[in-house]
PDB file of N, CA, C, O and CB in Angstrom:
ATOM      1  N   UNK A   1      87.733  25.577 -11.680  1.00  0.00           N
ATOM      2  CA  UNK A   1      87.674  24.206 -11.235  1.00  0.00           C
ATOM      3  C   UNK A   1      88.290  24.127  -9.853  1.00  0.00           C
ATOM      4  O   UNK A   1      89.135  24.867  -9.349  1.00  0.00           O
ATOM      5  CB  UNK A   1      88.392  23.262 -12.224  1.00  0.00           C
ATOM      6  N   UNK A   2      87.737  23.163  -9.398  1.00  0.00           N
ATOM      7  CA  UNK A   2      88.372  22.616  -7.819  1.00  0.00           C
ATOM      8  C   UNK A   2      88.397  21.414  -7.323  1.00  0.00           C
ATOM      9  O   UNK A   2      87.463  20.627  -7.169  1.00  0.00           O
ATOM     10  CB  UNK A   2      87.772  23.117  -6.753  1.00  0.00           C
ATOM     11  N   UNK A   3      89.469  21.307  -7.087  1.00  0.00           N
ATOM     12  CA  UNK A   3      89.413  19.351  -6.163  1.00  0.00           C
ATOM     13  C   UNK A   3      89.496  19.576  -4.853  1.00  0.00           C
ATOM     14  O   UNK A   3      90.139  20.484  -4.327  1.00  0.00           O
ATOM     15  CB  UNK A   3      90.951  18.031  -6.434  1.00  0.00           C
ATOM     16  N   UNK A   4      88.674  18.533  -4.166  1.00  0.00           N
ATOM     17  CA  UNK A   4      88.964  18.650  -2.888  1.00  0.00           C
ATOM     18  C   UNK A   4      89.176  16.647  -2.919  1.00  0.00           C
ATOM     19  O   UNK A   4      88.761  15.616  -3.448  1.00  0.00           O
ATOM     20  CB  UNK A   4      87.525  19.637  -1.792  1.00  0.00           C
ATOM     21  N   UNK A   5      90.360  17.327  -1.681  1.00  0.00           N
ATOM     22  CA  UNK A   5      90.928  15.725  -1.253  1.00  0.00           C
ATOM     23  C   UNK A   5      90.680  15.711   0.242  1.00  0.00           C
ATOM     24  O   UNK A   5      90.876  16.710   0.933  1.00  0.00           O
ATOM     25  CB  UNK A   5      92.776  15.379  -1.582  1.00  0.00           C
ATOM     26  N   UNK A   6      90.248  14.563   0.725  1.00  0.00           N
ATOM     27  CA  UNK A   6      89.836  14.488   1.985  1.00  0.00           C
ATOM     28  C   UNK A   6      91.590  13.408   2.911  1.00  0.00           C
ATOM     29  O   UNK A   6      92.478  12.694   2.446  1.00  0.00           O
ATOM     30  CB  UNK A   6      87.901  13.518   1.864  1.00  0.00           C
ATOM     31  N   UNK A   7      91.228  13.925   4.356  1.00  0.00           N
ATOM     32  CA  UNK A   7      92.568  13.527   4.802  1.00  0.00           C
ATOM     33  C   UNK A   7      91.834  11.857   5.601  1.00  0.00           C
ATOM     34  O   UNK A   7      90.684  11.600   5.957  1.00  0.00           O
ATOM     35  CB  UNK A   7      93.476  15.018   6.097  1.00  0.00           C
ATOM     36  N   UNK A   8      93.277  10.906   5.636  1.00  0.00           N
ATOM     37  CA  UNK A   8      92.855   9.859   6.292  1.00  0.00           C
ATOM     38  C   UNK A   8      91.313   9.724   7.270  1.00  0.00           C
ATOM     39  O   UNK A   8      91.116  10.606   8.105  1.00  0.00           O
ATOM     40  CB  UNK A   8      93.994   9.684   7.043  1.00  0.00           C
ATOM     41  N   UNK A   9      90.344   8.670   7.121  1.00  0.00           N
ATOM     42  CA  UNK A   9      90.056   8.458   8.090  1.00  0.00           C
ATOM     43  C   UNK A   9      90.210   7.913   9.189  1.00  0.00           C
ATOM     44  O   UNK A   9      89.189   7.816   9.871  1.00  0.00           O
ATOM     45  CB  UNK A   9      89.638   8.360   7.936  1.00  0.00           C
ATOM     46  N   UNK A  10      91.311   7.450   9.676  1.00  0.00           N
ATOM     47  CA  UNK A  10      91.847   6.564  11.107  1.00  0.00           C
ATOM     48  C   UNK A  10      92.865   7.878  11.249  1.00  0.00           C
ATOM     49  O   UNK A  10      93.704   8.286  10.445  1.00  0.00           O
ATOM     50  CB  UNK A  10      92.771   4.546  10.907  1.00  0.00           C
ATOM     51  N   UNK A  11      92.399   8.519  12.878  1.00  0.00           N
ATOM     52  CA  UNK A  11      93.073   9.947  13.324  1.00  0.00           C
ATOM     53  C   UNK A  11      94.479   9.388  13.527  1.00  0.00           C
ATOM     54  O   UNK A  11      95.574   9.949  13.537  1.00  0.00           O
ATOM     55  CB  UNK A  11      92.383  10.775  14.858  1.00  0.00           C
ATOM     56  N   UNK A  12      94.168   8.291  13.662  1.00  0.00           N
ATOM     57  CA  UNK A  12      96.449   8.184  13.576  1.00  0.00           C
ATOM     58  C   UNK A  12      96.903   7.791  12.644  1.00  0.00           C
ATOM     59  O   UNK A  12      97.879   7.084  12.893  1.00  0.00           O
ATOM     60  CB  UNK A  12      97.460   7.121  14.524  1.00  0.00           C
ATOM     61  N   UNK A  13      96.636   7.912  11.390  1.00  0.00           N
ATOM     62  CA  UNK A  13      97.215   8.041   9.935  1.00  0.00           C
ATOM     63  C   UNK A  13      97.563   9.610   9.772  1.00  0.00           C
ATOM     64  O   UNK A  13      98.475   9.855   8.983  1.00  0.00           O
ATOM     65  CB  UNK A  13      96.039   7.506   8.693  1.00  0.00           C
ATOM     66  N   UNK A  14      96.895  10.798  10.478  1.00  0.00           N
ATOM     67  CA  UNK A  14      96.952  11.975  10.057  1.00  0.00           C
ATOM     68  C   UNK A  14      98.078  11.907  10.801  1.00  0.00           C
ATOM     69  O   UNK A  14      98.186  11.369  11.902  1.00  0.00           O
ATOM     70  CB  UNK A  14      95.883  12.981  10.191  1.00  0.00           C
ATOM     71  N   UNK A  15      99.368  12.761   9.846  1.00  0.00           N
ATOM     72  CA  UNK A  15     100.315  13.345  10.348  1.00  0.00           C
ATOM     73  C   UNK A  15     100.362  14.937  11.072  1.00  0.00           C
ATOM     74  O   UNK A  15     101.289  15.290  11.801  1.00  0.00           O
ATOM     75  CB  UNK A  15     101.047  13.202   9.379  1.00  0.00           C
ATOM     76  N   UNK A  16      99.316  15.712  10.763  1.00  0.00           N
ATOM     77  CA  UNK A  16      99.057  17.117  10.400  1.00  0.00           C
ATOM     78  C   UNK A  16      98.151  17.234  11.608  1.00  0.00           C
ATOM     79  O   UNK A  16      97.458  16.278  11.956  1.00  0.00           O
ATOM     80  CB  UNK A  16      98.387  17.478   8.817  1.00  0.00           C
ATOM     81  N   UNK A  17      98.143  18.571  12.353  1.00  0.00           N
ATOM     82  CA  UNK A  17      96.669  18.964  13.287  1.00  0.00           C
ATOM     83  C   UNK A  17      95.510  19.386  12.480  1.00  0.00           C
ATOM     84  O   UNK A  17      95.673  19.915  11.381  1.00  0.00           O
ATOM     85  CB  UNK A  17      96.873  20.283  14.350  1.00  0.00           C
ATOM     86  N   UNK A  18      94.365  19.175  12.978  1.00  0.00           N
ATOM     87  CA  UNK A  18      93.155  19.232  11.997  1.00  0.00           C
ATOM     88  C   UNK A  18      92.920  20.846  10.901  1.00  0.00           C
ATOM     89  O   UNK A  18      92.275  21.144   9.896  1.00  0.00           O
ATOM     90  CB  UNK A  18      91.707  19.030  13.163  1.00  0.00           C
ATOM     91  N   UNK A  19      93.822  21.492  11.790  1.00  0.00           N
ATOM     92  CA  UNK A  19      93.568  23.046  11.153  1.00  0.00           C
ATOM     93  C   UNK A  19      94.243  23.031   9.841  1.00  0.00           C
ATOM     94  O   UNK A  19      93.813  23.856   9.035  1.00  0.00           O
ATOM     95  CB  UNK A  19      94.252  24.381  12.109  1.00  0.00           C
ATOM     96  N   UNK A  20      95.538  22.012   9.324  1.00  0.00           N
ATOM     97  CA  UNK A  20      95.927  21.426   8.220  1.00  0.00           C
ATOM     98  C   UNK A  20      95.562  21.035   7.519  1.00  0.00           C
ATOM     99  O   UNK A  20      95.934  21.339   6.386  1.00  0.00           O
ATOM    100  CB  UNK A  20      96.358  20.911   8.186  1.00  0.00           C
ATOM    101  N   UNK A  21      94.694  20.199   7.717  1.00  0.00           N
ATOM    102  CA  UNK A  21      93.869  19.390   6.601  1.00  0.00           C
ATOM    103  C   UNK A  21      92.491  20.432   6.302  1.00  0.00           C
ATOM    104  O   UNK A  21      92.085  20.432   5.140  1.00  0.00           O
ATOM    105  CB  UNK A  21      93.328  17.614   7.279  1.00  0.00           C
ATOM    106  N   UNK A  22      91.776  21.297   7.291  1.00  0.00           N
ATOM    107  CA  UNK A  22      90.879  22.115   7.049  1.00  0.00           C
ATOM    108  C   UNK A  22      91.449  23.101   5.867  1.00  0.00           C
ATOM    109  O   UNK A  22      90.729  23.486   4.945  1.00  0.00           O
ATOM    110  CB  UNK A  22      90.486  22.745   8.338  1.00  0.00           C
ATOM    111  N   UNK A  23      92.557  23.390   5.980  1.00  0.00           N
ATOM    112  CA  UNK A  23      92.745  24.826   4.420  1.00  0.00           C
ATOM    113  C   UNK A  23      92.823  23.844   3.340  1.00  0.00           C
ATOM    114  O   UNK A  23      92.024  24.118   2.444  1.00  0.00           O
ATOM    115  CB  UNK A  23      94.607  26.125   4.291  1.00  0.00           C
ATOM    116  N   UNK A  24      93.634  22.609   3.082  1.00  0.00           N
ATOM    117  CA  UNK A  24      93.775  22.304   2.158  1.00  0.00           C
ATOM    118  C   UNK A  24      92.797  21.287   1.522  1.00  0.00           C
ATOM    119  O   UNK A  24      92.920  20.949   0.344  1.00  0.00           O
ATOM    120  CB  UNK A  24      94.819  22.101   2.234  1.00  0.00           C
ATOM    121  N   UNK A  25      91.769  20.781   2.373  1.00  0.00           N
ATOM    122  CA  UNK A  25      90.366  19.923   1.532  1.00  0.00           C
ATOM    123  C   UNK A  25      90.187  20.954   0.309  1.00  0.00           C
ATOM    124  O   UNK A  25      90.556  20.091  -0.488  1.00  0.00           O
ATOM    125  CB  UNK A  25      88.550  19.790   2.649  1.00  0.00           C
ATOM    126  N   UNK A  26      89.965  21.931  -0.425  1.00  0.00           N
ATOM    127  CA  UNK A  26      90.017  22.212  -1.407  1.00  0.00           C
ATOM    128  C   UNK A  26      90.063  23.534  -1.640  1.00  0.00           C
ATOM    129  O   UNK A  26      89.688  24.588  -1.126  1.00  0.00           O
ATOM    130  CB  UNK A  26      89.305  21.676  -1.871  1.00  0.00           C
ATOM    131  N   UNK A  27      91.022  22.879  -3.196  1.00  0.00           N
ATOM    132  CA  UNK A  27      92.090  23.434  -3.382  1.00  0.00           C
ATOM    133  C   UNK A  27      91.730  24.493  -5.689  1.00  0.00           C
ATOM    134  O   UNK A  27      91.729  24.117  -6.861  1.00  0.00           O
ATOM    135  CB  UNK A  27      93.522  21.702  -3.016  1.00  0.00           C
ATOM    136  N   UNK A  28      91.589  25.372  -5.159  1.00  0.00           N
ATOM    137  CA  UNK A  28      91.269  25.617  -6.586  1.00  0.00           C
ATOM    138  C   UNK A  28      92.541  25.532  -7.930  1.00  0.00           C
ATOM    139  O   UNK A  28      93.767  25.522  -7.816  1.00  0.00           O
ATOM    140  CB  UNK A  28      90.661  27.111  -6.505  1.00  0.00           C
ATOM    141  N   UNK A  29      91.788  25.487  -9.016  1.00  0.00           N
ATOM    142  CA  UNK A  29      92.407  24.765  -9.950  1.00  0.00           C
ATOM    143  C   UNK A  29      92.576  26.066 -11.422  1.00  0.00           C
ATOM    144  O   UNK A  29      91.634  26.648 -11.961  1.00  0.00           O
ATOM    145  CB  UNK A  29      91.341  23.211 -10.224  1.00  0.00           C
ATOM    146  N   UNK A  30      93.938  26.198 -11.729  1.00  0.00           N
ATOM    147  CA  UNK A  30      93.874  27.203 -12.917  1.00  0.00           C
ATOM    148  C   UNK A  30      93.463  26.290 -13.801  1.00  0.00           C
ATOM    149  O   UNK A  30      93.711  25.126 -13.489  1.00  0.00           O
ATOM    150  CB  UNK A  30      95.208  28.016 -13.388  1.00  0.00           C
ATOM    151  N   UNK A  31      93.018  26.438 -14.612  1.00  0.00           N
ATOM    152  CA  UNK A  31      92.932  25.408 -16.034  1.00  0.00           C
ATOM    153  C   UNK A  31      93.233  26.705 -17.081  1.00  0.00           C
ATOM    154  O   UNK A  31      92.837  27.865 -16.971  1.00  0.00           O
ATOM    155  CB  UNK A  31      91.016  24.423 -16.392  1.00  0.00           C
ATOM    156  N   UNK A  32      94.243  25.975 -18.347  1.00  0.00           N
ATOM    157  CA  UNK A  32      94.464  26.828 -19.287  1.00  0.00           C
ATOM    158  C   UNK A  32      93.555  27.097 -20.380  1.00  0.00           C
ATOM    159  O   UNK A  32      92.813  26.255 -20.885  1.00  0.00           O
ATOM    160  CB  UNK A  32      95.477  26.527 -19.717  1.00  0.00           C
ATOM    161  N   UNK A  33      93.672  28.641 -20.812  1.00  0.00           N
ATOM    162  CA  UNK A  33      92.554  29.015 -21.549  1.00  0.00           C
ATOM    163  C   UNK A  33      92.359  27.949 -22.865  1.00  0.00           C
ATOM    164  O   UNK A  33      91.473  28.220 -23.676  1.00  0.00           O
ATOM    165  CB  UNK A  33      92.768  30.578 -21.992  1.00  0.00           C
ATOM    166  N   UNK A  34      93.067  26.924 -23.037  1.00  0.00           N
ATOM    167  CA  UNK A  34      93.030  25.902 -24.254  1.00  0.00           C
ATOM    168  C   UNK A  34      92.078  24.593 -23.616  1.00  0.00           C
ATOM    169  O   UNK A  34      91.554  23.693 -24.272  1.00  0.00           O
ATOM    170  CB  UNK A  34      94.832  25.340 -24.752  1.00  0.00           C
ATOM    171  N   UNK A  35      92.049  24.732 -22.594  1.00  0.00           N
ATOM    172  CA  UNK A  35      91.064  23.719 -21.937  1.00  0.00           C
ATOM    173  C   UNK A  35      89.555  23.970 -21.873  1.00  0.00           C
ATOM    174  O   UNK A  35      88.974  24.630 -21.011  1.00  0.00           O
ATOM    175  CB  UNK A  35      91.453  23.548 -20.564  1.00  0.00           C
ATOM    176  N   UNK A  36      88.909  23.217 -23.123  1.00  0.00           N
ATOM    177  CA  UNK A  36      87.200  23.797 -22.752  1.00  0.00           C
ATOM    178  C   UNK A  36      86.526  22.752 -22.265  1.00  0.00           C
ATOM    179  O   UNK A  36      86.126  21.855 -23.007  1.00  0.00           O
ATOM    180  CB  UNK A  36      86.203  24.354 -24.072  1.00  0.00           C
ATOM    181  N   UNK A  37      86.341  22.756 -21.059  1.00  0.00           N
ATOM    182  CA  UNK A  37      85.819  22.248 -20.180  1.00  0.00           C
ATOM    183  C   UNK A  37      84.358  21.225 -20.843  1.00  0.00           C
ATOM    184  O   UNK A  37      83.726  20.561 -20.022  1.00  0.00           O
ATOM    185  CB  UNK A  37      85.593  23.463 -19.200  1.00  0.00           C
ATOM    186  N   UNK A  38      84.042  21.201 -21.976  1.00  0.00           N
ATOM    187  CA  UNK A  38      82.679  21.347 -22.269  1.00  0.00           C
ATOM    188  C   UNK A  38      83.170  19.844 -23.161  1.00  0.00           C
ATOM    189  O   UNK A  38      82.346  18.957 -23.385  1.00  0.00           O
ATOM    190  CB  UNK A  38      81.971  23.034 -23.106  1.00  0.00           C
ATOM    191  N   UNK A  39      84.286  19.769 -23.501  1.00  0.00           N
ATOM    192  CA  UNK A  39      85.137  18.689 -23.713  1.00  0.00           C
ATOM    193  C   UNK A  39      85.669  17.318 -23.375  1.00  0.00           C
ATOM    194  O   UNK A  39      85.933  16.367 -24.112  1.00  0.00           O
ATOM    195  CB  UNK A  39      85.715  19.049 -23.670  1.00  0.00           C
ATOM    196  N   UNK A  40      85.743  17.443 -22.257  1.00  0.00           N
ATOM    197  CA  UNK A  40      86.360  16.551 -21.196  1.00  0.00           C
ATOM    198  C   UNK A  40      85.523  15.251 -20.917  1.00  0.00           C
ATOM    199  O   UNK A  40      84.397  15.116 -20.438  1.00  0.00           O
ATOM    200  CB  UNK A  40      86.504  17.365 -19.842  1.00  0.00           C
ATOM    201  N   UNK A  41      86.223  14.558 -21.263  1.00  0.00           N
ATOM    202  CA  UNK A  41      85.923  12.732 -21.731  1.00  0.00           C
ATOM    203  C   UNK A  41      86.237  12.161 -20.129  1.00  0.00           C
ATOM    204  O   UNK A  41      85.309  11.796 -19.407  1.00  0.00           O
ATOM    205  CB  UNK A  41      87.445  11.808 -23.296  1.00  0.00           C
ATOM    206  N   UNK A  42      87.470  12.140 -19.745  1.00  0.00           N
ATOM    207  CA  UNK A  42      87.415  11.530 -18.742  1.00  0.00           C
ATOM    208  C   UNK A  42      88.480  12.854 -17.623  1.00  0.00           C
ATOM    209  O   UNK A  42      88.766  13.969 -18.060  1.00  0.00           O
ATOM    210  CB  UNK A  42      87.980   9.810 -19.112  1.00  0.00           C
ATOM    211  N   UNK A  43      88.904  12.345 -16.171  1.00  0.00           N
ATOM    212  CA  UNK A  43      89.785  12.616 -15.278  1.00  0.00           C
ATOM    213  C   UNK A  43      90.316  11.894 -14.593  1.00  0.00           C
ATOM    214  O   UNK A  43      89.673  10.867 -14.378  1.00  0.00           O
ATOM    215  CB  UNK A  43      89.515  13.236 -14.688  1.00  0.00           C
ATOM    216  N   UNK A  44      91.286  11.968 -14.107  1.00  0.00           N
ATOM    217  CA  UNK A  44      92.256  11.064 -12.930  1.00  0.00           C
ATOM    218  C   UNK A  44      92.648  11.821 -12.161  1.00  0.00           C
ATOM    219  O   UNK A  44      93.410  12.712 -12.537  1.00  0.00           O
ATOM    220  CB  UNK A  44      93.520  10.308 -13.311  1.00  0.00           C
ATOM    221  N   UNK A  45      92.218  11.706 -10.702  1.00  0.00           N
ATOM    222  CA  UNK A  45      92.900  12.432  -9.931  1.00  0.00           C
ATOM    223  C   UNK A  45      94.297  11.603  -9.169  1.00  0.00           C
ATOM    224  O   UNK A  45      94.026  10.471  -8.767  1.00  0.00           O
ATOM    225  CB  UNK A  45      91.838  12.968  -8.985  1.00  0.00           C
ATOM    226  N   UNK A  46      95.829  12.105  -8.934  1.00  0.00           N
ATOM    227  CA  UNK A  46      96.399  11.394  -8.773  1.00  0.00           C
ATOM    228  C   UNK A  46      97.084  12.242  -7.062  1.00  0.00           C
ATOM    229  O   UNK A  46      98.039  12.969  -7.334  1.00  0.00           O
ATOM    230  CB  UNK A  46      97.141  11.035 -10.173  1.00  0.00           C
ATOM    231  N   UNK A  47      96.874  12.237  -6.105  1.00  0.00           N
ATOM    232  CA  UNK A  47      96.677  12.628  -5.111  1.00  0.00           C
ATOM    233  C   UNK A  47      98.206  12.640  -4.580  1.00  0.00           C
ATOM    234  O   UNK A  47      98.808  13.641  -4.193  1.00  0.00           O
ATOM    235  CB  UNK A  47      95.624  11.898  -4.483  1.00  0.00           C
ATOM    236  N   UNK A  48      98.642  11.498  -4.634  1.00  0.00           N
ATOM    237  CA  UNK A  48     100.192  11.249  -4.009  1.00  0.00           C
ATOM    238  C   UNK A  48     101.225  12.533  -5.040  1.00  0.00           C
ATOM    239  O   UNK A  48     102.070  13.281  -4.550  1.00  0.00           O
ATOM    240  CB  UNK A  48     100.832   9.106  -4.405  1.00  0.00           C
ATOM    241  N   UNK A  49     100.944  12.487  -6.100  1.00  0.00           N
ATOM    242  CA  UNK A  49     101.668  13.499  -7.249  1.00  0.00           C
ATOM    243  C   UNK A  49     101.127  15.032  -7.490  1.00  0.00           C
ATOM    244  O   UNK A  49     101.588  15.987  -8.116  1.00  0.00           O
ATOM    245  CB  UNK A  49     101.486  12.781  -8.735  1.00  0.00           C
ATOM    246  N   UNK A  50      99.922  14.827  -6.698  1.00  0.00           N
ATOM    247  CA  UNK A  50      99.165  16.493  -6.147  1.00  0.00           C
ATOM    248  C   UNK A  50      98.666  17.189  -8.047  1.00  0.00           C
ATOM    249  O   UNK A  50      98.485  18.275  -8.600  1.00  0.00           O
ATOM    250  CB  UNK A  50     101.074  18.061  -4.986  1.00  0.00           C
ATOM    251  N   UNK A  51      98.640  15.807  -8.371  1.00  0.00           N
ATOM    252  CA  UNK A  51      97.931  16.486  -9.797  1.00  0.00           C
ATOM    253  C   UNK A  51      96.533  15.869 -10.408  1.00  0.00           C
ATOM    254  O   UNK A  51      96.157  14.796  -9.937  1.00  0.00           O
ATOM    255  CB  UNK A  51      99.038  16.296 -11.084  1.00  0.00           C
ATOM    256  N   UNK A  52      95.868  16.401 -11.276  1.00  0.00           N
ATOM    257  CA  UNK A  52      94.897  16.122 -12.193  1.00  0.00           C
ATOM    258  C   UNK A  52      95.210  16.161 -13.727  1.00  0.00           C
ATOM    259  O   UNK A  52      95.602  17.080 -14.445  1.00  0.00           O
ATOM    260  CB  UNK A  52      93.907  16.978 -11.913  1.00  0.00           C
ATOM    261  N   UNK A  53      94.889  14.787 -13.999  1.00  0.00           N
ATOM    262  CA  UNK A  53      94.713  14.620 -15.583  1.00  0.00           C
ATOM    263  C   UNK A  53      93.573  14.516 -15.976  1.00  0.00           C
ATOM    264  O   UNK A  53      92.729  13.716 -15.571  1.00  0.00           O
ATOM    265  CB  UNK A  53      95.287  13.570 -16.169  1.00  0.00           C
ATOM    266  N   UNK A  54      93.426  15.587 -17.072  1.00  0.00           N
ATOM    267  CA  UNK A  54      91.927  15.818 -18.026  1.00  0.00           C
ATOM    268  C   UNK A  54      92.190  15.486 -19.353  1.00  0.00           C
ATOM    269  O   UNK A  54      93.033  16.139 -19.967  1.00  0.00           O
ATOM    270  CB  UNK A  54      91.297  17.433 -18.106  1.00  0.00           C
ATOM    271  N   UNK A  55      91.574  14.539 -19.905  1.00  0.00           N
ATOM    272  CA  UNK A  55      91.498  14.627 -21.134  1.00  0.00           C
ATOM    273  C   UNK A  55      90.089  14.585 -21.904  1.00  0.00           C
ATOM    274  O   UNK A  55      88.996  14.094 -21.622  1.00  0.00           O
ATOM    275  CB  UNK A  55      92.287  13.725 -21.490  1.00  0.00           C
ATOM    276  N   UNK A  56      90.570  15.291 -22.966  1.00  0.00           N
ATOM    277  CA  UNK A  56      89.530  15.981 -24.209  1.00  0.00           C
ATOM    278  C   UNK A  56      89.401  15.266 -25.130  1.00  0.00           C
ATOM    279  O   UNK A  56      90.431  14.806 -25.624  1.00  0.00           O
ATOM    280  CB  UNK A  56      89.897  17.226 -24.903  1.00  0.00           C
ATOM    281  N   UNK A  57      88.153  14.919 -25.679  1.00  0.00           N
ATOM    282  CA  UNK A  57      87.865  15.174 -26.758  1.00  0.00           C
ATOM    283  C   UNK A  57      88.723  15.150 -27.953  1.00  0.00           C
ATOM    284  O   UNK A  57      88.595  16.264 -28.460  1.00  0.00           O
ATOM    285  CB  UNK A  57      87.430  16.071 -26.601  1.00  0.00           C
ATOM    286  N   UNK A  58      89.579  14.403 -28.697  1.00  0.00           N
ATOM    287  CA  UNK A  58      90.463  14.733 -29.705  1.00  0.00           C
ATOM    288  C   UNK A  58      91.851  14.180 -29.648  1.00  0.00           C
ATOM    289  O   UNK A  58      92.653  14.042 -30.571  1.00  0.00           O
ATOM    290  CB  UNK A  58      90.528  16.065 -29.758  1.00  0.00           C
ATOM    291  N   UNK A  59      92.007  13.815 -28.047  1.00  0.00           N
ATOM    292  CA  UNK A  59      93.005  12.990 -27.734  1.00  0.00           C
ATOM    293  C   UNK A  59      94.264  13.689 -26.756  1.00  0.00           C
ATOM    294  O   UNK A  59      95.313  13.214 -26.321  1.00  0.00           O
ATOM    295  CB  UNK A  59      93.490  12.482 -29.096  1.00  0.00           C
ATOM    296  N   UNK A  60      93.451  15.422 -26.603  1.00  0.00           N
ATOM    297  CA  UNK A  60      94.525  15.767 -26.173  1.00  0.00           C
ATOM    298  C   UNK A  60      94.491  15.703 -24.463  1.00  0.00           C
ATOM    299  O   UNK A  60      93.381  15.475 -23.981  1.00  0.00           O
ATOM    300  CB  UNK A  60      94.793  17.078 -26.821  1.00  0.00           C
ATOM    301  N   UNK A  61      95.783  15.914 -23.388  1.00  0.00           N
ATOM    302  CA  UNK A  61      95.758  15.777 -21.894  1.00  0.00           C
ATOM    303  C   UNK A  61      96.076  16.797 -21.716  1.00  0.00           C
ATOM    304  O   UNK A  61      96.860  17.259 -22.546  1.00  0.00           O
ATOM    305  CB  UNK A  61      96.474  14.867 -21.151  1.00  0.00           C
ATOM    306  N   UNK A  62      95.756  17.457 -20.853  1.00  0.00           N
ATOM    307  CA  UNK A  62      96.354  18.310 -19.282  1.00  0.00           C
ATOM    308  C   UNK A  62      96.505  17.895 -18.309  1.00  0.00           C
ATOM    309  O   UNK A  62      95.731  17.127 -17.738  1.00  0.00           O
ATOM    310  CB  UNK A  62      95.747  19.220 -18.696  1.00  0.00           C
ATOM    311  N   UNK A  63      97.837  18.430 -17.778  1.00  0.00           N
ATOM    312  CA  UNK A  63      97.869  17.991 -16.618  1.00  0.00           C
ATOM    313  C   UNK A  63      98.027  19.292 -15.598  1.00  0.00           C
ATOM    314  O   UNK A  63      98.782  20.244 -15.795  1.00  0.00           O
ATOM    315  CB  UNK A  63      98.942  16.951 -16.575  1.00  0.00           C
ATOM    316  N   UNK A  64      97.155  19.117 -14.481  1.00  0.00           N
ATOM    317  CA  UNK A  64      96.799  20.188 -13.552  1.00  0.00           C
ATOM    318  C   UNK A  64      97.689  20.034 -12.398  1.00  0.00           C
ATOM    319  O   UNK A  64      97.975  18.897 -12.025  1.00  0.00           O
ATOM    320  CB  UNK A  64      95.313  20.157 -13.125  1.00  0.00           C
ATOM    321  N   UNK A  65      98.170  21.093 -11.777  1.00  0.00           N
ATOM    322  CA  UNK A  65      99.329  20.604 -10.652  1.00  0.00           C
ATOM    323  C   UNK A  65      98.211  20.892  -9.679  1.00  0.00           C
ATOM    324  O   UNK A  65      97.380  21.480 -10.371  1.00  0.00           O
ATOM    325  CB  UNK A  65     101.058  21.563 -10.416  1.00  0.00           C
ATOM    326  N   UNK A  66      97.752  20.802  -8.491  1.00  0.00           N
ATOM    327  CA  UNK A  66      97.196  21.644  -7.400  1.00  0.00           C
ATOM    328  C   UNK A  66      98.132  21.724  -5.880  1.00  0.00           C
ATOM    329  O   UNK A  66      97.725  22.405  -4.939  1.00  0.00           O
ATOM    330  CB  UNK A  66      95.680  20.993  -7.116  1.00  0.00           C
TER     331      UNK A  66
END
């Protein structure tokens, strides 16, 4: 899996030079071998906390750091 997060669009919100935001638009994702993808009801990506919540099927969550 992979998220990509895109950086501000107004160039003076970016704190960073563009070569910054180029490595980190996306960013790959371990997911644990208990996560079957084939499952997954909904997601939240929560950007400020640099994580992803997946939840399954059954009620259960992960939460993904990236």
């Amino acid at each position: 899996m992979k998220v990509m997060t895109l950086p501000p669009d107004d160039p003076a919100e970016r704190h960073y030079p563009p070569e910054w935001y180029n490595e980190r638009l996306i960013r790959p994702l371990e997911a644990p071998p208990e996560l079957n993808l084939r499952t997954v009801v909904t997601m939240s990506l929560d950007d400020a906390a640099g994580v992803l919540a997946v939840a399954v099927d059954g009620g259960d969550i992960f939460i993904l750091d990236y």
